[in-house]
N, C-alpha and C positions, 0 to 999 in steps of 0.2 A: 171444077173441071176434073179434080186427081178424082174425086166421090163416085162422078158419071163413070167416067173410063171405068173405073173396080168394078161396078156395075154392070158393066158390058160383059169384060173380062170375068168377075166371080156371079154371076145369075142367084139370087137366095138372097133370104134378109138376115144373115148373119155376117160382118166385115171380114170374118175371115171364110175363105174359102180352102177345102185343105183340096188335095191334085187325086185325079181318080185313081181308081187303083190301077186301072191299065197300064199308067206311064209310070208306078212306080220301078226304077232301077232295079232291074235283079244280075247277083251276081252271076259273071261269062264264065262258062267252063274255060279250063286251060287252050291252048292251042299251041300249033309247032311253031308259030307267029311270033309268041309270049316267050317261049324256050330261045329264040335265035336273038331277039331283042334283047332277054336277059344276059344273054353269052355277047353280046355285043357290048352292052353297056360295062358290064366286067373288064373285057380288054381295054376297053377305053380310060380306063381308071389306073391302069399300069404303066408304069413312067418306063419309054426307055434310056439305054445310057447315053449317054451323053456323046458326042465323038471324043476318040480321043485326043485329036488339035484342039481344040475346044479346053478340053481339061488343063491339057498341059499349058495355053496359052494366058488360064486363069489363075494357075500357078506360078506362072511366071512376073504376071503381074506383083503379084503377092510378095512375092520375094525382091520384085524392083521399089518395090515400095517402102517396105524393111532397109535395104539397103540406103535411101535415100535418107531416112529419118536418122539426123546424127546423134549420135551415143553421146551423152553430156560427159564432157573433162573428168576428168576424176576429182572426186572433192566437189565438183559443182551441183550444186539445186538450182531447179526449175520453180520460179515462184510465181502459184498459183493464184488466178482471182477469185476468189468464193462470188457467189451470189445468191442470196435469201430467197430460198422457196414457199419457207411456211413458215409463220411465226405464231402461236398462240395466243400470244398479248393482242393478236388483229383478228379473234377469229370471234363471231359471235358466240354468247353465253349457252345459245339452246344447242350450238354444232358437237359440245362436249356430252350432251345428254345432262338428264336430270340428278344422275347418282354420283356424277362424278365430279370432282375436286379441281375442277381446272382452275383454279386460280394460285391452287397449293403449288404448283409445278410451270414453269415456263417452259414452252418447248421452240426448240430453233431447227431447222431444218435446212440445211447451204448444200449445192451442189457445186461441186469442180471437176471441173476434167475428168469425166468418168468416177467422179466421186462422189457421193451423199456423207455430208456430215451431220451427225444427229446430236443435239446437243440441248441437255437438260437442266435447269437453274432451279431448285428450290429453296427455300428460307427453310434451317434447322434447329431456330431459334436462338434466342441469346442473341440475336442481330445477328446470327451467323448464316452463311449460304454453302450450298453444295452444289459442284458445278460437274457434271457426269455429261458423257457421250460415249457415240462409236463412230467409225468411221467404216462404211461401207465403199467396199471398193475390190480392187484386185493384192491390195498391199497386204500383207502379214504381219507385218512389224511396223513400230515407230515411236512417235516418242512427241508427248501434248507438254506445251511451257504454258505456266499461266505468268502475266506480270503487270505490275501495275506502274503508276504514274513516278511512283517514290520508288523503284527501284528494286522492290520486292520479287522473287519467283520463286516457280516452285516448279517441278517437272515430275511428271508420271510417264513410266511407259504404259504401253497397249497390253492388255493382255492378249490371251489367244486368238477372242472374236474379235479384237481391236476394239476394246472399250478402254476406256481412263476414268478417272474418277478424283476430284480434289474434293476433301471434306475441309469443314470446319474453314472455310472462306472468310476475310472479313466484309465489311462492306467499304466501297470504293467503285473506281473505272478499272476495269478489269480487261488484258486483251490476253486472249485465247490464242497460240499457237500450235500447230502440226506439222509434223514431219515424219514423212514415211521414203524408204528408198533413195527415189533424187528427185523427190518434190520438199516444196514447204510452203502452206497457207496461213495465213494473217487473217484472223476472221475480226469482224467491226467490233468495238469497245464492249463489254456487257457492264450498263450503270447499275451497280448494287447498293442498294438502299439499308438501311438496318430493316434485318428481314421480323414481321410481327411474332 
């Protein structure tokens, strides 16, 4: 049936039929049609302002809102839930590419409360581990505890980007703390094995 119809439609024994030249498109000179449509679409692209109740009213919000949200005690933190975005150890072998070393490196990736914590475990031999992050967020300062089962810690501050860094780790259960401002997170155990 599609063969017949072409048939009708393109007349010749070649399947393709090209359009004659009479109907090919040719470019329309300009016109005052073309001018007043483009002057139109223009305006219509420019925002006006806004009323001013309107502004003021969304300001106002703004600031009730501020208002509401109460300011922690002095001395008090706010403790946060982490929860795991992205783990390495769960990601396939071909998602790291062929040249790269994913297995030298753990990577952990938690988000809290407008925060992303990045946090990286490798083995630096001797059974030893390195355990580095940052924390992405709005804080500037703070201050990462590591501590284990036995009692052990050890604290780094942030530096300027907010990164930490513990070398020469042993192996154990390890739990990771942060504190910035008037928060503090408890992030899940990291099992370190004697690293190869």
């Amino acid at each position: 049936m599609y063969f017949r119809r072409r048939a009708l439609l393109c007349p010749g024994t070649t399947p393709y039929c090209p359009p004659p030249a009479s109907t090919a498109m040719k470019p329309m000179p300009p016109s005052d049609d073309d001018a007043a449509l483009e002057d139109a679409l223009r305006r219509s692209r420019t925002l006006a302002d806004a009323p001013e109740p309107l502004v003021r009213r969304a300001i106002d919000l703004f600031a009730a809102r501020a208002r509401a949200t109460p300011a922690p005690a002095a001395g008090l933190r706010r403790r946060l839930v982490a929860a795991l975005a992205f783990d390495s150890m769960g990601a396939p072998g071909l998602a790291f590419g062929l040249r790269s070393d994913a297995a030298a490196t753990r990577q952990l990736l938690y988000s809290a409360d407008g925060r992303d914590i990045d946090v990286r475990v490798a083995g630096v031999g001797g059974g030893r581990w390195r355990i580095a992050g940052q924390v992405l967020g709005p804080d500037a300062s703070g201050f990462a505890r590591l501590r284990d089962a036995a009692g052990n810690r050890r604290e780094a501050a942030w530096n300027e980007v907010s990164e930490f860094a513990f070398d020469d780790v042993e192996p154990g259960d390890w739990v990771l703390e942060l504190s910035g401002g008037d928060w503090e997170v408890e992030l899940p155990p990291l099992a370190l094995r004697p690293a190869p």
